[in-house]
Every structure is written in structure tokens, then in C-alpha cells.
Biotite code that builds the C-alpha atoms (Angstrom):
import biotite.structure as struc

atoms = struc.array([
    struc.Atom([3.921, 30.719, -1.930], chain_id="A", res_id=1, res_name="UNK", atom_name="CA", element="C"),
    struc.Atom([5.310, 27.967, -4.134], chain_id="A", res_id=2, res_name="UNK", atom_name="CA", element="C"),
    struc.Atom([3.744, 25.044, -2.002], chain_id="A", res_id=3, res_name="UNK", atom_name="CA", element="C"),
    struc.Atom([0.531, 26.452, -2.339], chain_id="A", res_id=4, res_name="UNK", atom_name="CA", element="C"),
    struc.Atom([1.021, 27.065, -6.343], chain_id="A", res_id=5, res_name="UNK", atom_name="CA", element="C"),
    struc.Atom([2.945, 23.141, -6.424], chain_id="A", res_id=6, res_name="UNK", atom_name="CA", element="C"),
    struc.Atom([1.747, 20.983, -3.207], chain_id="A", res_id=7, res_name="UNK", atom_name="CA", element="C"),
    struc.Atom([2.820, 18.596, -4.518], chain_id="A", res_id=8, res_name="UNK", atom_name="CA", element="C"),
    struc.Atom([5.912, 19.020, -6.795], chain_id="A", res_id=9, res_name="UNK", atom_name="CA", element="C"),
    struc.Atom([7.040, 15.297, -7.611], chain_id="A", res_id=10, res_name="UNK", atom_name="CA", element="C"),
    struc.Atom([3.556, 14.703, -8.598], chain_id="A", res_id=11, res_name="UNK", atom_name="CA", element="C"),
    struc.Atom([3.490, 17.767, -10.997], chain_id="A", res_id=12, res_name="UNK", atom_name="CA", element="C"),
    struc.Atom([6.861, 16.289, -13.173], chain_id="A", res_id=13, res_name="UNK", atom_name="CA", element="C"),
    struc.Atom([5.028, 12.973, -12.899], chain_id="A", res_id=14, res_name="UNK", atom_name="CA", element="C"),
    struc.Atom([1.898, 14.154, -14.835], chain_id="A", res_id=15, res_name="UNK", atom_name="CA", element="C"),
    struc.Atom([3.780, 16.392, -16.972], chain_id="A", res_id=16, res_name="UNK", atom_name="CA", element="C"),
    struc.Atom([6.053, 13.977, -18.079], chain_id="A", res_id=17, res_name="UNK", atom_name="CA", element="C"),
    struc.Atom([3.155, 10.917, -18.376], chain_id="A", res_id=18, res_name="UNK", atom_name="CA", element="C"),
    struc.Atom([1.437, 13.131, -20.680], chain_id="A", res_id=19, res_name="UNK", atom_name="CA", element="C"),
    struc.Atom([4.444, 13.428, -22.868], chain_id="A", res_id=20, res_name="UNK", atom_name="CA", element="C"),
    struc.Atom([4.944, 10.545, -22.958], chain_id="A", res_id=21, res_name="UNK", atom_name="CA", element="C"),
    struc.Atom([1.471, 9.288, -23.499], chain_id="A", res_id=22, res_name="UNK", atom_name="CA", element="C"),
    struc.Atom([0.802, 11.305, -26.089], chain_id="A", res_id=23, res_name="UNK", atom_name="CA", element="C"),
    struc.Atom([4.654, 10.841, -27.951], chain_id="A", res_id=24, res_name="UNK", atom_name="CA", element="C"),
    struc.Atom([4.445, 14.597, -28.797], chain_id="A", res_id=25, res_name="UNK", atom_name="CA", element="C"),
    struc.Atom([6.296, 17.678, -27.609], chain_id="A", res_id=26, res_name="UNK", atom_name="CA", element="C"),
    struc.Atom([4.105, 19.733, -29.856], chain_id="A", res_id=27, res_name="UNK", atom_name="CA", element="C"),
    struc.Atom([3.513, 23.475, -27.865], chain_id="A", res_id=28, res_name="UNK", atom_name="CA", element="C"),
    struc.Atom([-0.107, 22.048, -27.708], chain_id="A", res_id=29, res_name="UNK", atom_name="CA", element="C"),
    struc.Atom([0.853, 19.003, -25.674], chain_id="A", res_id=30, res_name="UNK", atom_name="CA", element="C"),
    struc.Atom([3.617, 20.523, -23.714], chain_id="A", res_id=31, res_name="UNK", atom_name="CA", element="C"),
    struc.Atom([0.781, 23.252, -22.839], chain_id="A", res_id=32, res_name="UNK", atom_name="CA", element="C"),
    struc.Atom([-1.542, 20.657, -21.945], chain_id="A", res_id=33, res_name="UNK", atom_name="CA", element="C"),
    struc.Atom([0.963, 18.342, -19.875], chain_id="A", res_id=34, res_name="UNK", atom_name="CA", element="C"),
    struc.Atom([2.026, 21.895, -18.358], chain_id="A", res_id=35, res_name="UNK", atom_name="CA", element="C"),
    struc.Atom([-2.116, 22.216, -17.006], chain_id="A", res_id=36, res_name="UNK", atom_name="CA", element="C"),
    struc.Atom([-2.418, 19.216, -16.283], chain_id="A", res_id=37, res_name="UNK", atom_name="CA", element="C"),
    struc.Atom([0.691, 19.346, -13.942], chain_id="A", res_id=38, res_name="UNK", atom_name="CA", element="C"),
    struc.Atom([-0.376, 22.208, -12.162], chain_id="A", res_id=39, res_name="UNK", atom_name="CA", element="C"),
    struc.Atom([-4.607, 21.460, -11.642], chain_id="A", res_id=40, res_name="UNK", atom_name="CA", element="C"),
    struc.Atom([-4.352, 17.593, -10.609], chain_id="A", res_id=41, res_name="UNK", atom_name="CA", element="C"),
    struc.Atom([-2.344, 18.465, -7.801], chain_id="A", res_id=42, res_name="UNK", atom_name="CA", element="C"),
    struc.Atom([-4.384, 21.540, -6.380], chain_id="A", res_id=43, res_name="UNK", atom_name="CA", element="C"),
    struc.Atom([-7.834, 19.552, -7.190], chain_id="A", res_id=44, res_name="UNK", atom_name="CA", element="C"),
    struc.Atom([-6.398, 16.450, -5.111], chain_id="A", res_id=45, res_name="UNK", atom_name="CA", element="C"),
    struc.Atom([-4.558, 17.849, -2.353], chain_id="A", res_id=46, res_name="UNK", atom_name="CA", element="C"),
    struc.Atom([-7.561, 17.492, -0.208], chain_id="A", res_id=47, res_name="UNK", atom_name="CA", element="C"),
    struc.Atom([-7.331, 13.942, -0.816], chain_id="A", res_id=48, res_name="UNK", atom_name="CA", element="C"),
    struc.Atom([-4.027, 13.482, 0.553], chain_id="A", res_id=49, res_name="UNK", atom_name="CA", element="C"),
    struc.Atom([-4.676, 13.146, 4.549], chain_id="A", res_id=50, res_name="UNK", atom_name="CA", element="C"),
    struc.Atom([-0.765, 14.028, 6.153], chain_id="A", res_id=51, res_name="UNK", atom_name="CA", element="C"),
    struc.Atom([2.633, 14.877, 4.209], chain_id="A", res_id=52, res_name="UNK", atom_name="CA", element="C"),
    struc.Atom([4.133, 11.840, 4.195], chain_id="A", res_id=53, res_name="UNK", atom_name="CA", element="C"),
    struc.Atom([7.240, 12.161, 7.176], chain_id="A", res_id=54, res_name="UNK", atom_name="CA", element="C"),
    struc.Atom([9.240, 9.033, 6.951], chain_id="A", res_id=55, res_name="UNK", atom_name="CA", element="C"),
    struc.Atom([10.977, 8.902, 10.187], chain_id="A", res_id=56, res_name="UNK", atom_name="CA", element="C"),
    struc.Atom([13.452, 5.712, 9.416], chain_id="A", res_id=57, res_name="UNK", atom_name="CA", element="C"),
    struc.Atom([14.093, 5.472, 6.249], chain_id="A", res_id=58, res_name="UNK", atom_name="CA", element="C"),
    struc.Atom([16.862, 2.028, 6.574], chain_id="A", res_id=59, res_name="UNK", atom_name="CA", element="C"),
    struc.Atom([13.590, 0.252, 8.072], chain_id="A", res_id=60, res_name="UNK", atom_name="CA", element="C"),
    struc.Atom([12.276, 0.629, 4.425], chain_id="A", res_id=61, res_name="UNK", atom_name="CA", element="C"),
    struc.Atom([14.870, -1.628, 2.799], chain_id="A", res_id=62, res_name="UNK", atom_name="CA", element="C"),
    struc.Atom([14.029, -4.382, 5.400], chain_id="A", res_id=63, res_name="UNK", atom_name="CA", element="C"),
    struc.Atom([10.369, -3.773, 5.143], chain_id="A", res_id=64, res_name="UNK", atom_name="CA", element="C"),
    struc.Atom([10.514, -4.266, 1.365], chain_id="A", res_id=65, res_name="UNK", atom_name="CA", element="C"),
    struc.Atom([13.025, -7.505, 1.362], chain_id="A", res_id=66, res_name="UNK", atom_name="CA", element="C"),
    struc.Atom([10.235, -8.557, 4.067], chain_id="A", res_id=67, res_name="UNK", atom_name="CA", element="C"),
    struc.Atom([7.445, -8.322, 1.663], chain_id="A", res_id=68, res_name="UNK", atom_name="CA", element="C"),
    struc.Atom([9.259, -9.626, -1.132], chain_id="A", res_id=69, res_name="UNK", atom_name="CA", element="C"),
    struc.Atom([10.060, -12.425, 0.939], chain_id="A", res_id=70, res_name="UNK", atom_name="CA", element="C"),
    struc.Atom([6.403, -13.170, 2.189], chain_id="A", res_id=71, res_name="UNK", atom_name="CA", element="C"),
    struc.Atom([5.116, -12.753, -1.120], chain_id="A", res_id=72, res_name="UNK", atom_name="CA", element="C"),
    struc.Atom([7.217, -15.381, -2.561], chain_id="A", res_id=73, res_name="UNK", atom_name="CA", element="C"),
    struc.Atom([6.438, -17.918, 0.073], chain_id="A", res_id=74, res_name="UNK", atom_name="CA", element="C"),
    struc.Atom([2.434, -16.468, 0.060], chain_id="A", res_id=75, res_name="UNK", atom_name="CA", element="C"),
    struc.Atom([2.919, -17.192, -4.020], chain_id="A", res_id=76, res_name="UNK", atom_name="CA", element="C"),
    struc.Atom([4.606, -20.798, -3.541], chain_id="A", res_id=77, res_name="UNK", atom_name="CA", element="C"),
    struc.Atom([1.765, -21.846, -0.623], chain_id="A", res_id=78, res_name="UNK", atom_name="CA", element="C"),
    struc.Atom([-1.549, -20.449, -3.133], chain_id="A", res_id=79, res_name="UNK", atom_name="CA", element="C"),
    struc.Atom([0.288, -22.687, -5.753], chain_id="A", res_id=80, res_name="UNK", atom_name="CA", element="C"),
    struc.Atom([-0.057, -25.590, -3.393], chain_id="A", res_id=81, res_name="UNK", atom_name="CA", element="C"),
    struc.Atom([-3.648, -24.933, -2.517], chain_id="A", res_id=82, res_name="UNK", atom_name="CA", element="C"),
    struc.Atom([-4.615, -24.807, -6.021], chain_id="A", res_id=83, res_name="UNK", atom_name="CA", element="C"),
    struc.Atom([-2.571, -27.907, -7.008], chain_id="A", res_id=84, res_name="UNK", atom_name="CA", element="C"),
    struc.Atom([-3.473, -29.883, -4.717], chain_id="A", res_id=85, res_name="UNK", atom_name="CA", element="C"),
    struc.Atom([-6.978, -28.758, -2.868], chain_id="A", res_id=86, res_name="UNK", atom_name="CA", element="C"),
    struc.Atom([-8.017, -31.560, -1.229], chain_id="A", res_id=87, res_name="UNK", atom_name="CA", element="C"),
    struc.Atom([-4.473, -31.420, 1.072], chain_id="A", res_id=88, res_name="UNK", atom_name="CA", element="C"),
    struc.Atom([-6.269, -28.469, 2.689], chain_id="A", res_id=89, res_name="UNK", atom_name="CA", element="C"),
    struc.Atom([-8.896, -29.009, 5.801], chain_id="A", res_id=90, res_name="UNK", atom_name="CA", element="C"),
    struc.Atom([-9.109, -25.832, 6.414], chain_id="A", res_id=91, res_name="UNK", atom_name="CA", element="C"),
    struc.Atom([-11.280, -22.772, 5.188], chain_id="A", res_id=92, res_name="UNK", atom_name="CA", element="C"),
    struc.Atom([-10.632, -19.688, 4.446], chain_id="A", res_id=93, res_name="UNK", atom_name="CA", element="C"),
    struc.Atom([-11.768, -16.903, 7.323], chain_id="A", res_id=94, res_name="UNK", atom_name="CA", element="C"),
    struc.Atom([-11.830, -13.841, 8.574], chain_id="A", res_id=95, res_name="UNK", atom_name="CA", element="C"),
    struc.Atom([-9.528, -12.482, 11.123], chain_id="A", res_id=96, res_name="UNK", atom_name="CA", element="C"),
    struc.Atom([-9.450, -9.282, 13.132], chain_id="A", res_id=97, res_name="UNK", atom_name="CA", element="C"),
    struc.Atom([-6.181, -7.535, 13.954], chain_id="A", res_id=98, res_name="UNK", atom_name="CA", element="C"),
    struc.Atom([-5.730, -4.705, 16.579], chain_id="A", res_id=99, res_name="UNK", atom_name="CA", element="C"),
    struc.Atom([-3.876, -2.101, 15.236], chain_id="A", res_id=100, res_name="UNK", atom_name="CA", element="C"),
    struc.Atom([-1.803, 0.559, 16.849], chain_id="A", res_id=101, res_name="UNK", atom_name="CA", element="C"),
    struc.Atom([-0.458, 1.930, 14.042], chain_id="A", res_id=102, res_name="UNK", atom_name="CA", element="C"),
    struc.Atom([-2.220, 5.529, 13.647], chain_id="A", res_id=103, res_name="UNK", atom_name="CA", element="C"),
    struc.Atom([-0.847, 7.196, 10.677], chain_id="A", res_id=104, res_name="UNK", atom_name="CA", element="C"),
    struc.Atom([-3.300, 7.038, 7.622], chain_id="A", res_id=105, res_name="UNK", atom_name="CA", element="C"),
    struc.Atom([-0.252, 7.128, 5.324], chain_id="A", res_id=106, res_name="UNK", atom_name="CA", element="C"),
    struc.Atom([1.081, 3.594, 7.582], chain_id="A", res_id=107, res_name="UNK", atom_name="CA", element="C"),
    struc.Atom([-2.442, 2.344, 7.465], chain_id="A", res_id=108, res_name="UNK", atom_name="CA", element="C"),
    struc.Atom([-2.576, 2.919, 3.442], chain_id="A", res_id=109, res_name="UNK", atom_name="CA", element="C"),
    struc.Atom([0.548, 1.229, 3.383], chain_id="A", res_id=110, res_name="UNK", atom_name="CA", element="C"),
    struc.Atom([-0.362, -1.564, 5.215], chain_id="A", res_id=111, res_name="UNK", atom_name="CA", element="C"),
    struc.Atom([-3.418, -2.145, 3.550], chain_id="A", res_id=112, res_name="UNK", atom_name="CA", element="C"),
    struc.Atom([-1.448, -1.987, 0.037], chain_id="A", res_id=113, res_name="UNK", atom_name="CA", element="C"),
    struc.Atom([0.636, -4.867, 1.730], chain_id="A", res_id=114, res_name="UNK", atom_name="CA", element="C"),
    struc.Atom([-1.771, -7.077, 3.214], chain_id="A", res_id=115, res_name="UNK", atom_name="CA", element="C"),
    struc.Atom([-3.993, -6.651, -0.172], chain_id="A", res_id=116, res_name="UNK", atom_name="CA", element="C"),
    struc.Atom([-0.921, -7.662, -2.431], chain_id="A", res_id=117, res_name="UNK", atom_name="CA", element="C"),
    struc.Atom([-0.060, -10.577, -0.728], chain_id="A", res_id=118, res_name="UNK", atom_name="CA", element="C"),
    struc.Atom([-1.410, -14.412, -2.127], chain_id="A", res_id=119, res_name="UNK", atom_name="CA", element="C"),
    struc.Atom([-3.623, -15.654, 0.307], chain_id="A", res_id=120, res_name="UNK", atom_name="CA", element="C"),
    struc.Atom([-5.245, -12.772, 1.437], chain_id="A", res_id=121, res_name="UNK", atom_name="CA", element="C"),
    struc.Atom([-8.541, -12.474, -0.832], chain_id="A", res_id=122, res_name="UNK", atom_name="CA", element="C"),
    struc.Atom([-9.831, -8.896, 1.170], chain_id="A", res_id=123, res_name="UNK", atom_name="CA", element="C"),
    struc.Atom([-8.999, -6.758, 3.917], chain_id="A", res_id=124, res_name="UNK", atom_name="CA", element="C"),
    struc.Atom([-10.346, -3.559, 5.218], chain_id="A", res_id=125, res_name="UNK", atom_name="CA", element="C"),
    struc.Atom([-9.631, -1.600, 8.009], chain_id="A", res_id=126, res_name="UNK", atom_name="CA", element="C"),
    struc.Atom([-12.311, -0.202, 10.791], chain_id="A", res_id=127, res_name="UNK", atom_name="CA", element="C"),
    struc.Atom([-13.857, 3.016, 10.781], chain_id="A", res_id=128, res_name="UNK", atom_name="CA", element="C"),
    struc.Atom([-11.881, 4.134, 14.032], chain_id="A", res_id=129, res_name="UNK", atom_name="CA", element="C"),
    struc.Atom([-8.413, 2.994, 12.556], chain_id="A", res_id=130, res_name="UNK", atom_name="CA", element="C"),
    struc.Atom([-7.927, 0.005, 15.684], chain_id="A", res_id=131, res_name="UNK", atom_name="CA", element="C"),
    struc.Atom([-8.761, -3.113, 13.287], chain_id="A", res_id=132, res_name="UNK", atom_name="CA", element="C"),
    struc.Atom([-7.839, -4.681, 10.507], chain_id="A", res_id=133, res_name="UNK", atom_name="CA", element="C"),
    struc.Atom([-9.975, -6.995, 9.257], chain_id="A", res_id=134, res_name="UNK", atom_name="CA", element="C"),
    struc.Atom([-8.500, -10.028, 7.133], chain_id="A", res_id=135, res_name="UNK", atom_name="CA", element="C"),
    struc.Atom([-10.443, -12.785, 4.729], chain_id="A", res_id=136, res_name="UNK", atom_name="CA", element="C"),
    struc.Atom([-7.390, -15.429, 4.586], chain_id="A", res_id=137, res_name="UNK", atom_name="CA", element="C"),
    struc.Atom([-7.459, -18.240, 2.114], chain_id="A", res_id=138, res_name="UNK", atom_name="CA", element="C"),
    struc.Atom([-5.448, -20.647, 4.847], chain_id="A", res_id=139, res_name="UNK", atom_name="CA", element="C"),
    struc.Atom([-7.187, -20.049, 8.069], chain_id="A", res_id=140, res_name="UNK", atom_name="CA", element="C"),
    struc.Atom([-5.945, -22.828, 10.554], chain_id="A", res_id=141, res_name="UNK", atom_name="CA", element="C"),
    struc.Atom([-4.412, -20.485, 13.154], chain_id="A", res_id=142, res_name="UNK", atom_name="CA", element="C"),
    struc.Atom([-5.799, -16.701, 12.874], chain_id="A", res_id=143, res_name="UNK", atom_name="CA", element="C"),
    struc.Atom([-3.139, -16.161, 16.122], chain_id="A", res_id=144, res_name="UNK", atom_name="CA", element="C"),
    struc.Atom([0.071, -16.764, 13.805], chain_id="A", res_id=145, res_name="UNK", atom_name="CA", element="C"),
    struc.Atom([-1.557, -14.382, 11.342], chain_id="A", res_id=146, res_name="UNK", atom_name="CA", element="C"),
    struc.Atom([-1.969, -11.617, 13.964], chain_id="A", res_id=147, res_name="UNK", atom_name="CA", element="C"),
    struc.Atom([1.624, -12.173, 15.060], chain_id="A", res_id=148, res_name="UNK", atom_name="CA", element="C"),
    struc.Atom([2.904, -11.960, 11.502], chain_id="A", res_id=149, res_name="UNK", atom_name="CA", element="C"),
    struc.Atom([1.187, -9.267, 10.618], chain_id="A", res_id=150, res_name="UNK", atom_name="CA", element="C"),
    struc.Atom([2.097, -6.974, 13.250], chain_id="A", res_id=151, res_name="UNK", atom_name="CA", element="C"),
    struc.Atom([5.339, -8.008, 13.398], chain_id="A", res_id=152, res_name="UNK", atom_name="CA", element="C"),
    struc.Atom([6.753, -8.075, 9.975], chain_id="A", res_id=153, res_name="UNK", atom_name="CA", element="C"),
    struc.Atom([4.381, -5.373, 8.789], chain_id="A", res_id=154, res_name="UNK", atom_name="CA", element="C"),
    struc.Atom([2.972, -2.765, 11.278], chain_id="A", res_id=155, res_name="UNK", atom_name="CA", element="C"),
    struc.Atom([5.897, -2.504, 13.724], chain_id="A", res_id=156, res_name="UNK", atom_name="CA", element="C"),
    struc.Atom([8.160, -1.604, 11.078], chain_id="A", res_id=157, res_name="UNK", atom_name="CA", element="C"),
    struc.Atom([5.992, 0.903, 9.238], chain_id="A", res_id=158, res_name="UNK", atom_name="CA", element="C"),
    struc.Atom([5.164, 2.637, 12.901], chain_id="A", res_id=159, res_name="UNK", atom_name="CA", element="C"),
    struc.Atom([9.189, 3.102, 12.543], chain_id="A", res_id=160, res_name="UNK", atom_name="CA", element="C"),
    struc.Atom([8.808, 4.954, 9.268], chain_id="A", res_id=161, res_name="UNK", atom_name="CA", element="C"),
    struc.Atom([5.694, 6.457, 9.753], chain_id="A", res_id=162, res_name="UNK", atom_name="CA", element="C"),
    struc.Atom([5.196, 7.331, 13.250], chain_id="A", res_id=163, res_name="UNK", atom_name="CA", element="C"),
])
């Protein structure tokens, strides 16, 4: 009965609280408000939300995160290079496709969120069927070592959490 009034319960304080805040008032007009808000957003968008997020591993986060702070730094330090120095780089930019196995929407969504926040990686989008990634790298001399990294460092460890 309560999951059906809160799906999503975290998200409910979140609004509530955002509105608060937004509005710096606690005024029985605003808390009313926030209190609406908190309850409708949720039950409008919970068809939005494909699968309850089950993370299976939760360690494997910590790694995953130092991972992408780690590649993001040296993504960061390697764009700075290409836009320093432009003509040191023969190669284009290109596409490259990467077979997925990952399944889980809410691994996919978080892979895409990765590959998208990284320097270097101008677009990405992922196939209608869920088996490919497709990548537009800035640095495109070996699309192999891309594929390798990415479902090394990325999609092995979030079919650990997610699958």
C-alpha cells in the first residue's frame, strides 16, 4: 500500500526538500506545495523508470568510481594536449561500435552517463536492441584498445552491480 502511494520514497524527500529550499520558505503554502509536489512527480514518472534499481555488488562501486575518476583525469590531461598542440595529432576522430552484453537498462544508463562524461568522447548512443554501443571518439588511432577499455573498466564491472 505505501509503495504504491510513495514508489519512490528517496525521490519524494528529494523534491520536498528542493522545493524548500528553492523557494527559502517554510510558509504552510510552500510546505503544502513541496508536500504535492513530493507525492505527484513520483506517481506521474514511475512509468519512466524501466527496473528497481538491484545493485548486486555494491564494493565494485568504489572501484568503478576511482576507475572513472581516474580515466577522466587522464581523458582531461590527453583533450588538453589535442587542443594545445593539434597538429601532433594524425589521426581523426571516428566512430566505433562496441558489443555489449550488459542487459540491464539501469547498467546501460549508467554506462552511457560514463562514456558521455568522459573528454574525448564527443557522442555515444546505444542500439535499439541494447547489443551496441556506438562511440564518436576524438582520438581514433586504434578503435580495438577502445573496445577493450571500455568493456573492461566499464561494462564488466557494472554487469557486477547490476546484473
Amino acid at each position: 500500500m505505501i509503495k504504491r502511494i510513495f514508489p519512490a520514497p528517496l525521490l519524494s524527500i528529494f523534491i520536498c526538500a528542493l522545493w524548500l529550499l528553492v523557494n527559502r520558505s517554510l510558509s504552510s503554502g510552500h510546505v503544502a506545495l513541496a508536500l504535492v509536489f513530493a507525492l505527484l512527480i513520483p506517481l506521474l514518472t514511475r512509468g519512466l523508470r524501466p527496473l528497481p534499481v538491484r545493485i548486486r555488488h555494491p564494493r565494485v562501486i568504489l572501484r568503478l568510481a576511482a576507475r572513472i575518476v581516474h580515466d577522466t583525469t587522464l581523458s582531461n590531461l590527453a583533450v588538453l594536449r589535442l587542443l594545445l598542440s593539434p597538429s601532433a595529432s594524425s589521426n581523426p576522430g571516428r566512430f566505433v561500435h562496441v558489443p555489449l552484453q550488459l542487459r540491464d537498462p539501469n547498467g546501460l544508463a549508467v554506462l552511457a552517463m560514463i562514456v558521455c562524461i568522459t573528454p574525448g568522447t564527443a557522442w555515444a548512443e546505444i542500439s535499439r536492441d541494447r547489443s551496441m554501443l556506438l562511440l564518436h571518439v576524438l582520438q581514433g588511432d586504434d578503435p580495438q584498445s577502445v573496445i577493450d577499455h571500455v568493456k573492461a573498466h566499464y561494462e564488466r564491472p557494472l554487469m557486477e552491480i547490476f546484473e
